[in-house]
PQR file with spaces between the fields and no chain letter, atoms N, CA, C, O and H, PARSE charges and radii, in Angstrom:
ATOM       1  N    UNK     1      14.790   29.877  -11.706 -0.4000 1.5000
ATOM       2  CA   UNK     1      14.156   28.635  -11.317 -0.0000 2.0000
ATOM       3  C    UNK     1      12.995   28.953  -10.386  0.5500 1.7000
ATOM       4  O    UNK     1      13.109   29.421   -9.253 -0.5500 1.4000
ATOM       5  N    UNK     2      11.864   28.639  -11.010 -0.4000 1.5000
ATOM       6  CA   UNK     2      10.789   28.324   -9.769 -0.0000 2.0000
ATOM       7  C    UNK     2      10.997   27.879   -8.513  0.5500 1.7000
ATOM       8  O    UNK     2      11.887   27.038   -8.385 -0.5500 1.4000
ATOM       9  H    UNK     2      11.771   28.259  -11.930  0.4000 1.0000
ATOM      10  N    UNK     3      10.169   28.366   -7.163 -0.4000 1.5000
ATOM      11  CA   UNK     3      10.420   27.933   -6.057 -0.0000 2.0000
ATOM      12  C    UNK     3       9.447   26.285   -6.243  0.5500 1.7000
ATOM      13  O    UNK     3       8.589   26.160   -7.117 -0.5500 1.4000
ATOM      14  H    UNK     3       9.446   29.049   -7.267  0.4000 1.0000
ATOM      15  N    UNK     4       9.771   25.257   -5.340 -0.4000 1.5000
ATOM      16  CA   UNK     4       9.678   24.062   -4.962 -0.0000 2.0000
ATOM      17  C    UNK     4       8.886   24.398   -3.656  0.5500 1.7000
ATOM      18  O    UNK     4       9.232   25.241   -2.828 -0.5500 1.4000
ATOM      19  H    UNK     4      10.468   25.358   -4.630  0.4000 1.0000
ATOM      20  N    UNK     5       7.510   23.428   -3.583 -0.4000 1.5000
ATOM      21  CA   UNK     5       6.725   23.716   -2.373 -0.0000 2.0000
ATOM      22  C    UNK     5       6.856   22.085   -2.018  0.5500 1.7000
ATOM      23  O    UNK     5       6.374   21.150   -2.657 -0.5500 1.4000
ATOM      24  H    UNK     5       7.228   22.744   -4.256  0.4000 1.0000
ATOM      25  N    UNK     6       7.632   22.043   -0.841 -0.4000 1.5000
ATOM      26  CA   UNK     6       7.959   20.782   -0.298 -0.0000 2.0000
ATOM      27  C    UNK     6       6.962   20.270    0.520  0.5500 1.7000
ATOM      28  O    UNK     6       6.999   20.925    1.562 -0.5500 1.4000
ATOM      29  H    UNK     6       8.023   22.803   -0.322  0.4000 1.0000
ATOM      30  N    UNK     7       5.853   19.203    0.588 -0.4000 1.5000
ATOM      31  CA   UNK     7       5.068   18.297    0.998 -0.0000 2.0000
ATOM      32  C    UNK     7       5.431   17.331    1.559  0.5500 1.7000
ATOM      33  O    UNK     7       5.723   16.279    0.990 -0.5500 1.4000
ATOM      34  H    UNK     7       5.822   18.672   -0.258  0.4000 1.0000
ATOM      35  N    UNK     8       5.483   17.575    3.065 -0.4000 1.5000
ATOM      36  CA   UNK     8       6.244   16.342    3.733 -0.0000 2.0000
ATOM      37  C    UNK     8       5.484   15.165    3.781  0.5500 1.7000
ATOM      38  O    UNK     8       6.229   14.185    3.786 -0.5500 1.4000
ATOM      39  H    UNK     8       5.246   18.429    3.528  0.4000 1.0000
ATOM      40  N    UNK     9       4.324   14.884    3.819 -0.4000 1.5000
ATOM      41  CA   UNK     9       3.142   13.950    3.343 -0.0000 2.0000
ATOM      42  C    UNK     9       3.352   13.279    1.891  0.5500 1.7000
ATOM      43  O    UNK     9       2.726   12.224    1.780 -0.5500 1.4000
ATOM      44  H    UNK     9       3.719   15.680    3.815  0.4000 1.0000
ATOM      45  N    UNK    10       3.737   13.475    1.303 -0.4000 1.5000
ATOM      46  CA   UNK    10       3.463   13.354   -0.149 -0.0000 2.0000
ATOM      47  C    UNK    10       3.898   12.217   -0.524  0.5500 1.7000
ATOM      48  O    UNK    10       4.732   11.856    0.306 -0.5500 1.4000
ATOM      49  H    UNK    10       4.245   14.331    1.393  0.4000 1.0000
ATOM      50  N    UNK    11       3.754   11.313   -1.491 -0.4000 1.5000
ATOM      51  CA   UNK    11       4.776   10.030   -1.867 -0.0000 2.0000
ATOM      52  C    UNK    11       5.867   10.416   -2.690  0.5500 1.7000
ATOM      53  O    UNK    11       6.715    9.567   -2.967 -0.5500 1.4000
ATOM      54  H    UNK    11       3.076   11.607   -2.165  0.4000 1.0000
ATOM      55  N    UNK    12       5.970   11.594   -3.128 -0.4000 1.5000
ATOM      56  CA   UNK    12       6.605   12.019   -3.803 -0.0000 2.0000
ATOM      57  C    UNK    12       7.288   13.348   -3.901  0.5500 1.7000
ATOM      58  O    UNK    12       6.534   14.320   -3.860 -0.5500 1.4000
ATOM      59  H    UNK    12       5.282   12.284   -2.903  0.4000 1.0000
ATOM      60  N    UNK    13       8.581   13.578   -4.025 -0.4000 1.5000
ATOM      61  CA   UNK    13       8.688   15.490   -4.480 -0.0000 2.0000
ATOM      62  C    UNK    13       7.675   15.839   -5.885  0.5500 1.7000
ATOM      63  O    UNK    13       7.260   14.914   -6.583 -0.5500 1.4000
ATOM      64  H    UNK    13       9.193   12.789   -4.058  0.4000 1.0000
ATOM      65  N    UNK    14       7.399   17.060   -6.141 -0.4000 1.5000
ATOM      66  CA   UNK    14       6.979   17.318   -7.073 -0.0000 2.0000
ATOM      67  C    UNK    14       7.422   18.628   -7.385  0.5500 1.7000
ATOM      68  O    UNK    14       7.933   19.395   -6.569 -0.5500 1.4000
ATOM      69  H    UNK    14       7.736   17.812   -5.575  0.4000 1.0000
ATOM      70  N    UNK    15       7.165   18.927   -8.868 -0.4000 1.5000
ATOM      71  CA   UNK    15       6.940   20.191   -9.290 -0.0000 2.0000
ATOM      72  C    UNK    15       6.266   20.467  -10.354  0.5500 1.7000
ATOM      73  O    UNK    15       5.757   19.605  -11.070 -0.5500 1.4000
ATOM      74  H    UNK    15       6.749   18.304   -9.531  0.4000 1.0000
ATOM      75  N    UNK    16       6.200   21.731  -10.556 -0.4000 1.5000
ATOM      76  CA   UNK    16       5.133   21.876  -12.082 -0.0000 2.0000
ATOM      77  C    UNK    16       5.766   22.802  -13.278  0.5500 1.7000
ATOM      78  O    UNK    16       5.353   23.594  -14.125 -0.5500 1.4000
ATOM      79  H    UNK    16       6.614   22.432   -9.974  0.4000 1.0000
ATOM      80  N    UNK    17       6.773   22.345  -12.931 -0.4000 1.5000
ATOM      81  CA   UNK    17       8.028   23.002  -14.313 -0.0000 2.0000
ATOM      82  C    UNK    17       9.052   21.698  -14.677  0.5500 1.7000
ATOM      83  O    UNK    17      10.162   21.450  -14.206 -0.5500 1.4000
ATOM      84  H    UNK    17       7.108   21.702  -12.243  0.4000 1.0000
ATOM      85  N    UNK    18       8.174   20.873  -15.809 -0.4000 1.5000
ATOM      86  CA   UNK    18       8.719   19.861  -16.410 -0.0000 2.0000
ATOM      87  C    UNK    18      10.099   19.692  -17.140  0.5500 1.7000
ATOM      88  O    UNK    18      10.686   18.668  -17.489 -0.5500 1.4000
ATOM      89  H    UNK    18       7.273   21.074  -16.192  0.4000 1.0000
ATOM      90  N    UNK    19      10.584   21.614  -17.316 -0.4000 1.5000
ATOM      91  CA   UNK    19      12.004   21.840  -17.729 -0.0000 2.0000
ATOM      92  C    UNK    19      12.805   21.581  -17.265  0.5500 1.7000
ATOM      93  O    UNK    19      13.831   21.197  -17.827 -0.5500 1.4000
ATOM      94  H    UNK    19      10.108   22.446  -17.032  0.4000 1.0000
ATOM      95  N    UNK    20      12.593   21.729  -15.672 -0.4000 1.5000
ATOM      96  CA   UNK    20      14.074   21.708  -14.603 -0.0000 2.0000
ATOM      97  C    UNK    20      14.157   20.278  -14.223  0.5500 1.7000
ATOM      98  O    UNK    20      14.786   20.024  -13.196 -0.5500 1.4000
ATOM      99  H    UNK    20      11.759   22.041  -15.216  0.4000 1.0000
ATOM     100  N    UNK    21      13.524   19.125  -15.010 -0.4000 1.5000
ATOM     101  CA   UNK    21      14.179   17.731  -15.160 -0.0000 2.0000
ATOM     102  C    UNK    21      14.574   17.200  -16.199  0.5500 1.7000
ATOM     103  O    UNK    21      14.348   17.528  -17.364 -0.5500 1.4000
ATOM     104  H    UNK    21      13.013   19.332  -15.844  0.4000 1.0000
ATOM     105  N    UNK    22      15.406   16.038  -15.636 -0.4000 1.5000
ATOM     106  CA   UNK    22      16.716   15.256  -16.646 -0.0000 2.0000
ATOM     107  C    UNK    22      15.768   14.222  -16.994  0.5500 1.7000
ATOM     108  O    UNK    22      14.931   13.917  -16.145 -0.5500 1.4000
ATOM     109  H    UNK    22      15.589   15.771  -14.690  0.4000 1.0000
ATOM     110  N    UNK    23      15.772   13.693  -18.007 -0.4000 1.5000
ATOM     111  CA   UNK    23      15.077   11.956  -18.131 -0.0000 2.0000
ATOM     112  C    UNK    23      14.077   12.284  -18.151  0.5500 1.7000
ATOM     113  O    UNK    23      13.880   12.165  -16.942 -0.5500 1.4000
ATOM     114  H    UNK    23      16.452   13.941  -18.696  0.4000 1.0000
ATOM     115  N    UNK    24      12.897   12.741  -18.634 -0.4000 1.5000
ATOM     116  CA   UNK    24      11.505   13.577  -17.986 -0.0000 2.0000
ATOM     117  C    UNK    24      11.147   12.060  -19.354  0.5500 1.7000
ATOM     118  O    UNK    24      11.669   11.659  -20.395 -0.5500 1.4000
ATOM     119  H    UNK    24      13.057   12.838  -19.616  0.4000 1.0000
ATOM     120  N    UNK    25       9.930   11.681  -18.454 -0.4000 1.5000
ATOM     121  CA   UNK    25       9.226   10.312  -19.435 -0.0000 2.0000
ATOM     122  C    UNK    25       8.068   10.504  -19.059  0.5500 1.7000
ATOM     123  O    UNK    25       7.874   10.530  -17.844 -0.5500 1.4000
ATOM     124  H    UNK    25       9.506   12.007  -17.609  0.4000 1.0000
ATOM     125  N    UNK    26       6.927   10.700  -19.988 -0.4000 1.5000
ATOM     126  CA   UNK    26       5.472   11.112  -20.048 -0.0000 2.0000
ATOM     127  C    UNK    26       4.799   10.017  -19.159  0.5500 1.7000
ATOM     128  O    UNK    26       5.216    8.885  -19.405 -0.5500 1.4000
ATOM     129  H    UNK    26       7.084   10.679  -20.975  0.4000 1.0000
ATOM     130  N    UNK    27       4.044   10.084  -18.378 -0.4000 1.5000
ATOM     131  CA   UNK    27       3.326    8.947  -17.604 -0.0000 2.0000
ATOM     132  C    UNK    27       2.410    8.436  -18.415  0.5500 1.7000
ATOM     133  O    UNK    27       1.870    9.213  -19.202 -0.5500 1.4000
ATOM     134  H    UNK    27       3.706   11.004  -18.177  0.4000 1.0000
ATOM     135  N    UNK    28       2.000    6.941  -18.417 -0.4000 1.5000
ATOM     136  CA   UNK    28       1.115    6.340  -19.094 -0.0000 2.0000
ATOM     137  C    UNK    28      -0.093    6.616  -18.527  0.5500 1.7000
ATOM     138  O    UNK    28      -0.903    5.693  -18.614 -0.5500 1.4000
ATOM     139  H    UNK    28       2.439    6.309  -17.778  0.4000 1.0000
ATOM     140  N    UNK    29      -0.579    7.915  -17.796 -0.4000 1.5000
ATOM     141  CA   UNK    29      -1.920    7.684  -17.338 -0.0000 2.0000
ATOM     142  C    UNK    29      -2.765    7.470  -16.521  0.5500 1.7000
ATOM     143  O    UNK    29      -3.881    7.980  -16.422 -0.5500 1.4000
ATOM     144  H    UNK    29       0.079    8.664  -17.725  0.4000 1.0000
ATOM     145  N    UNK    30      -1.821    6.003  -15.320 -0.4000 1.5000
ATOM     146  CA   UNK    30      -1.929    5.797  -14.742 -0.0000 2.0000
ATOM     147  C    UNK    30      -1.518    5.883  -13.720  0.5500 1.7000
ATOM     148  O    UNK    30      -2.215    5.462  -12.797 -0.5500 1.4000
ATOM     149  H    UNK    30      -0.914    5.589  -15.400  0.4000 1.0000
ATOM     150  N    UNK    31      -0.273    6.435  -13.449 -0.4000 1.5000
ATOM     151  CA   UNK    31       0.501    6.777  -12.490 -0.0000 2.0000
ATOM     152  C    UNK    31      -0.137    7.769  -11.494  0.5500 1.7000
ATOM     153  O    UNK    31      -0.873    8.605  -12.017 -0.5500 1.4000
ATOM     154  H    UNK    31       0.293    6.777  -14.199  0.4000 1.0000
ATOM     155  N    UNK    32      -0.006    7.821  -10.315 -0.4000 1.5000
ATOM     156  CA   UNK    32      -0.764    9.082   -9.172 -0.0000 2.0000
ATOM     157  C    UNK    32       0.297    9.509   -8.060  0.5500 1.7000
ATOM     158  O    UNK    32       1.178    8.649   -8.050 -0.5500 1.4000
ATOM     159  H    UNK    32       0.592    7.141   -9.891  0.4000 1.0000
ATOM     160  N    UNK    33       0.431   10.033   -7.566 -0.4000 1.5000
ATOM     161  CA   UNK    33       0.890   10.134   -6.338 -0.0000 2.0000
ATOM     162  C    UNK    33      -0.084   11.044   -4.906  0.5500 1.7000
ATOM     163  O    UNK    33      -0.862   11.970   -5.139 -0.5500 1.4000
ATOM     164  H    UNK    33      -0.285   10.731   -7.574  0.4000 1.0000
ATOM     165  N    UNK    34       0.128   10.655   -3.892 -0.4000 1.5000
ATOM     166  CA   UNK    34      -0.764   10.806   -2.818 -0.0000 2.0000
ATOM     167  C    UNK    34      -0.197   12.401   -2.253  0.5500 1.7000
ATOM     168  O    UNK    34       0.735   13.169   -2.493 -0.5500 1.4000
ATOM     169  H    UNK    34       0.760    9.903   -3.703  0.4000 1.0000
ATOM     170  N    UNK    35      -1.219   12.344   -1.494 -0.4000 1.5000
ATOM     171  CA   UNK    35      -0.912   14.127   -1.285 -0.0000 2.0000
ATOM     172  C    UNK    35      -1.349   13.561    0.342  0.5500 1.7000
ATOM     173  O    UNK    35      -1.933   12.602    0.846 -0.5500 1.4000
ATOM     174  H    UNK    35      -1.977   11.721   -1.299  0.4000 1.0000
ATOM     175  N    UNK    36      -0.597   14.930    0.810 -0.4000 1.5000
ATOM     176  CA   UNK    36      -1.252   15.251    2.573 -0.0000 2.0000
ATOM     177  C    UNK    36      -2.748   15.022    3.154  0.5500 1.7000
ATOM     178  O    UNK    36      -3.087   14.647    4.276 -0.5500 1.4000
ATOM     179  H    UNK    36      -0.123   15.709    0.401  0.4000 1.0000
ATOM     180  N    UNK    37      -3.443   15.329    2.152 -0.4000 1.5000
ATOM     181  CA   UNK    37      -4.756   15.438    2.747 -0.0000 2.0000
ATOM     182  C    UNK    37      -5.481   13.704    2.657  0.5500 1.7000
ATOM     183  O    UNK    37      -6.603   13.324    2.994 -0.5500 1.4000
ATOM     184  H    UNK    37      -3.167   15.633    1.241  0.4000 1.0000
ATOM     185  N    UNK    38      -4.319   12.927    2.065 -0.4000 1.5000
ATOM     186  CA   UNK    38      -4.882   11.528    1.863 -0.0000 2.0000
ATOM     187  C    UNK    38      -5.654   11.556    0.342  0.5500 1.7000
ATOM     188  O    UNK    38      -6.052   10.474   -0.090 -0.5500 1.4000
ATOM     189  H    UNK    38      -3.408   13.235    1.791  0.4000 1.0000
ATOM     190  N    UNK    39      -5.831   12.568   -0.328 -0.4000 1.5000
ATOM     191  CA   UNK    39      -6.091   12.474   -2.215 -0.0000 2.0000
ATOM     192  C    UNK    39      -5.380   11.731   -2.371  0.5500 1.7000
ATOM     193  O    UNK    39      -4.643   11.177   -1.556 -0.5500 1.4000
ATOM     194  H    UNK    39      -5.508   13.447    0.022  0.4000 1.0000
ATOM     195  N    UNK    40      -5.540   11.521   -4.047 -0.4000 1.5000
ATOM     196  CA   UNK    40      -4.628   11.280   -4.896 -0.0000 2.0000
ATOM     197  C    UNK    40      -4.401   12.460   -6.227  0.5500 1.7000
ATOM     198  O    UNK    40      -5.262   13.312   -6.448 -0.5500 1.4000
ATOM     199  H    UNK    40      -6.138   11.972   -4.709  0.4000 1.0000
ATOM     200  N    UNK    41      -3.255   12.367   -6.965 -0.4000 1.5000
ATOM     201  CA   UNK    41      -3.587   13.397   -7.423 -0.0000 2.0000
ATOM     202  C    UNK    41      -2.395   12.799   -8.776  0.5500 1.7000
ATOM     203  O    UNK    41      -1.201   12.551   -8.611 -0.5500 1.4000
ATOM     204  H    UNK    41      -2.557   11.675   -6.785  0.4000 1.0000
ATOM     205  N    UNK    42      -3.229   12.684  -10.142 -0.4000 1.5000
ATOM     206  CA   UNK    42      -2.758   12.406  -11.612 -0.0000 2.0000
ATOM     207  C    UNK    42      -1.356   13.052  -11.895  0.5500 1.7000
ATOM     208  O    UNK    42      -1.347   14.266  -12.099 -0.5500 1.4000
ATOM     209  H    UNK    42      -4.199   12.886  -10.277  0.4000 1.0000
ATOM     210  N    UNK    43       0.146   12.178  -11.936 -0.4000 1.5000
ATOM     211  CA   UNK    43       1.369   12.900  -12.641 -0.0000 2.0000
ATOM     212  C    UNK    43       1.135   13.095  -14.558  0.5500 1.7000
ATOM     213  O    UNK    43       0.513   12.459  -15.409 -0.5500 1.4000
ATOM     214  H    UNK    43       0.139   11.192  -11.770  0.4000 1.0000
ATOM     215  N    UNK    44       1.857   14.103  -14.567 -0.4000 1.5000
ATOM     216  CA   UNK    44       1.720   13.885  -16.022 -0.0000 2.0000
ATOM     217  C    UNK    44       3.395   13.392  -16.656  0.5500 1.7000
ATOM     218  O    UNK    44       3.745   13.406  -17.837 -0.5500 1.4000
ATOM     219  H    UNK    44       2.362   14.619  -13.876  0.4000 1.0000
ATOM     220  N    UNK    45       4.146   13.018  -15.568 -0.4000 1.5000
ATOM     221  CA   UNK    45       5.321   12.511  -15.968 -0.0000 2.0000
ATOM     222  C    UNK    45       6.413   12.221  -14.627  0.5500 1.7000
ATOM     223  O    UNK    45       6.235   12.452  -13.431 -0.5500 1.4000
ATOM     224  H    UNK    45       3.862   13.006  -14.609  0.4000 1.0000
ATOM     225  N    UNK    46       7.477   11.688  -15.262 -0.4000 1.5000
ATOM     226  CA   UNK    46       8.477   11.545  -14.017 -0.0000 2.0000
ATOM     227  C    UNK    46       9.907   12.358  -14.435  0.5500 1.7000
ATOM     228  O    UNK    46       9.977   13.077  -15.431 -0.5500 1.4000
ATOM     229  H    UNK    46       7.622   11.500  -16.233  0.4000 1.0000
ATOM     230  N    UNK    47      10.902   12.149  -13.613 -0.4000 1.5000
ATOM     231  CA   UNK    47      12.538   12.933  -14.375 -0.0000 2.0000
ATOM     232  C    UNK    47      13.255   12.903  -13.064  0.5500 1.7000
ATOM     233  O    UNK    47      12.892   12.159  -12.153 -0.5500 1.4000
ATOM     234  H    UNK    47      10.845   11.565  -12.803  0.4000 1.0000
ATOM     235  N    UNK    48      14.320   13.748  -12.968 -0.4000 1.5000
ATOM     236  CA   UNK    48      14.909   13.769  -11.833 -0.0000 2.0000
ATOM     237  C    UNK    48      15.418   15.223  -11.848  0.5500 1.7000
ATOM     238  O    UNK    48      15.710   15.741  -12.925 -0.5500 1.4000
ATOM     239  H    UNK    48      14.615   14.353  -13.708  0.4000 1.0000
ATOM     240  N    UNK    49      15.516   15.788  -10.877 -0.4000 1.5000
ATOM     241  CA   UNK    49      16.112   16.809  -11.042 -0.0000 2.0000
ATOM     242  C    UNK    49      17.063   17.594  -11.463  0.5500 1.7000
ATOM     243  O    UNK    49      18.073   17.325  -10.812 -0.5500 1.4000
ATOM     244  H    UNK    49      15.280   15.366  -10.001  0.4000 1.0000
ATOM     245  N    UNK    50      17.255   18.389  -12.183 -0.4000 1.5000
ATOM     246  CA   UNK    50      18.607   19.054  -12.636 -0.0000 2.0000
ATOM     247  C    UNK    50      18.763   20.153  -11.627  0.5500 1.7000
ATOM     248  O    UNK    50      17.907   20.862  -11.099 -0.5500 1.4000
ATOM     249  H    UNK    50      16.435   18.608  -12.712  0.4000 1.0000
ATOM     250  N    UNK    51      20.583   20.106  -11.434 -0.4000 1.5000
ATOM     251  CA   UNK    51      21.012   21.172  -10.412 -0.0000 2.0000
ATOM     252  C    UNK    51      21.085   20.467   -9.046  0.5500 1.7000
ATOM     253  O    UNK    51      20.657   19.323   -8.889 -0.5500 1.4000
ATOM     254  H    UNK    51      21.279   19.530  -11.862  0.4000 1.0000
ATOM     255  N    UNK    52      21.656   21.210   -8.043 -0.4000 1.5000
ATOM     256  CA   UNK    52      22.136   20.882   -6.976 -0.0000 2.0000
ATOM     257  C    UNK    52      21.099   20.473   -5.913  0.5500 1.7000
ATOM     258  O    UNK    52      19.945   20.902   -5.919 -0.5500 1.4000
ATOM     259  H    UNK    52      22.004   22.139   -8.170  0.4000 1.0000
ATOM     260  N    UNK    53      21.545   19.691   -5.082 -0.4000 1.5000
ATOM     261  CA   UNK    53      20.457   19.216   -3.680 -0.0000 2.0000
ATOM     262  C    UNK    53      20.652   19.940   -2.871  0.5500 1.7000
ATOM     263  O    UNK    53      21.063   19.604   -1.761 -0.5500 1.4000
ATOM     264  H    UNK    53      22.482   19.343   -5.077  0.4000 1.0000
ATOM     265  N    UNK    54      20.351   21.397   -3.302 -0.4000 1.5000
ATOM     266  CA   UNK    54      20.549   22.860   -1.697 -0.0000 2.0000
ATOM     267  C    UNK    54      18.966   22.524   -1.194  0.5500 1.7000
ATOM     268  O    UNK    54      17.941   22.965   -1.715 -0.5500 1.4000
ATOM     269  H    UNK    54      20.017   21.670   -4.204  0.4000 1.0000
ATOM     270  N    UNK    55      19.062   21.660   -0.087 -0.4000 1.5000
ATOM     271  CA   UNK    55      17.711   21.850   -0.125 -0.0000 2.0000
ATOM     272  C    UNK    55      17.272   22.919    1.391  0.5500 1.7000
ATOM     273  O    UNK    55      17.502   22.340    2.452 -0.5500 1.4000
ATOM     274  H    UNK    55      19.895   21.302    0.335  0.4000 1.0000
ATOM     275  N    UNK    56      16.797   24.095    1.498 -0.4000 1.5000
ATOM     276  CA   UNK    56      16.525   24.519    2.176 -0.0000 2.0000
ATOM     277  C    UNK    56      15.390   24.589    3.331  0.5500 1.7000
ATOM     278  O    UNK    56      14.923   25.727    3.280 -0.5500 1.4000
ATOM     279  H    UNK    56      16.610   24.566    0.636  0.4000 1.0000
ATOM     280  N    UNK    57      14.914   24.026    4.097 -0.4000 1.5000
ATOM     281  CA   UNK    57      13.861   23.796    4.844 -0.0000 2.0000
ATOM     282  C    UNK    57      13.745   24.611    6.516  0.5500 1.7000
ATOM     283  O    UNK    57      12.766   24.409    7.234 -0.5500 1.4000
ATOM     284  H    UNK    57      15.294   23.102    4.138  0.4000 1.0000
């Protein structure tokens, strides 16, 4: 499994390995989520995670 770069700013968790989610549904396009620096920045989908909540910080 890829490491997870956690963005405490963010509106969202993210990642960029569309495998390691359940339910994964293509975004219509329009969807964004905000980043730290106050961007925005285009999803190309949503899901939820597969595997455990070890979350290490």
């Amino acid at each position: 499994m890829r490491p997870w770069i956690v963005d405490t700013g963010a509106s969202d968790h993210m990642t960029g390995d569309a495998a390691i989610l359940q339910n994964y549904k293509p975004s219509n396009g329009h969807s964004s989520v905000h980043i730290a620096d106050g961007s925005k920045s285009k999803i190309a989908g949503t899901g939820l995670e597969i595997g455990e909540d070890d979350w290490q910080c």
